[in-house]
C-alpha positions as CSV (number, residue, x, y, z in Angstrom):
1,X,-6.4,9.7,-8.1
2,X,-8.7,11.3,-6.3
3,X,-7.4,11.6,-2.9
4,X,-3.8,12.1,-1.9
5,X,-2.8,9.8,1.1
6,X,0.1,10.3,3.0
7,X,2.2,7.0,3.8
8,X,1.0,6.5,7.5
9,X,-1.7,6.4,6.5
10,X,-1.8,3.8,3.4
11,X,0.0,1.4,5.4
12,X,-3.2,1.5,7.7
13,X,-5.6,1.1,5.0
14,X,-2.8,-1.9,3.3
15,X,-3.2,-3.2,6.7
16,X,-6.8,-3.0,7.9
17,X,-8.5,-3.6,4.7
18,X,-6.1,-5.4,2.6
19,X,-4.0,-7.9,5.1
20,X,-0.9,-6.6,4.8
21,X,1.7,-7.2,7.3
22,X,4.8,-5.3,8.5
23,X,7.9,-6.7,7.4
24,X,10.7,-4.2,8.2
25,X,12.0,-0.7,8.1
26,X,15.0,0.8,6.6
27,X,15.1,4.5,7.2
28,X,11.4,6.5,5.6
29,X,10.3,3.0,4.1
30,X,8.2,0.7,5.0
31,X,7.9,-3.1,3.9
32,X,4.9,-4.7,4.0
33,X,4.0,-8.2,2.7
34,X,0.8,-10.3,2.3
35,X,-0.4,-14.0,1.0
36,X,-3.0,-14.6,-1.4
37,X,-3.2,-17.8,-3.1
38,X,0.1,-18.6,-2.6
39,X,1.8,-16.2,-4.3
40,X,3.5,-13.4,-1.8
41,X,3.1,-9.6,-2.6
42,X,6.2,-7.5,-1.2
43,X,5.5,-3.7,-1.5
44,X,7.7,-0.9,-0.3
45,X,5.8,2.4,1.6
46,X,8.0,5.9,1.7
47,X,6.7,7.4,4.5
48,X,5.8,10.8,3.1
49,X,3.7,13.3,4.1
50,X,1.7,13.4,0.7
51,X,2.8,10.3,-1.9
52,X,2.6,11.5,-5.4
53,X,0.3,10.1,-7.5
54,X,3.0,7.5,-9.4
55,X,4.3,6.6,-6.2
56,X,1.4,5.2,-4.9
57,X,0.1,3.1,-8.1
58,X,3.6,1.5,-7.7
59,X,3.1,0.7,-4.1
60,X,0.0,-0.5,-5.3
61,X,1.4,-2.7,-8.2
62,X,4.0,-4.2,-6.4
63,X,1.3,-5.2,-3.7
64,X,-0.6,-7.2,-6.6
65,X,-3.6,-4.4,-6.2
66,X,-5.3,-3.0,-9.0
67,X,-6.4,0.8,-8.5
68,X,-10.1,0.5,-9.0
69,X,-9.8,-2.5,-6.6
70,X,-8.4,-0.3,-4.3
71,X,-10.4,2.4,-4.6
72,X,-13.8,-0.3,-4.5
73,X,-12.9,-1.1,-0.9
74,X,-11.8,2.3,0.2
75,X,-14.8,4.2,-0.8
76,X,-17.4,1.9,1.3
């Protein structure tokens, strides 16, 4: 992983680039959802200052996004 993101700011990119949608809040976490296909993706964001590297492929998985996708859309 190149860059380290800091939870903010993922859910932005989740949001902007990926349509992601805010869900709900419990405490430093963030759930956000999206539709593709019908299928739903739930992830869960920690609001950290600086995720750590596993942490975010998991947000990643759980949101049904590759890393390379990810990282394809980002880097334009």
């Amino acid at each position: 992983m190149p860059k380290t993101f800091s939870g903010k700011a993922l859910i932005k990119i989740l949001s902007r680039k990926f349509d992601f949608y805010f869900v709900s809040q419990k405490g430093s976490h963030v759930k956000l959802r999206r539709k593709i296909g019908g299928k739903t993706f739930t992830t869960v964001v920690p609001l950290h200052r600086d995720l750590a590297p596993g942490t975010f492929r998991s947000v990643l998985k759980l949101g049904g996004l590759e890393e390379d996708e990810f990282w394809k859309v980002v880097e334009k």
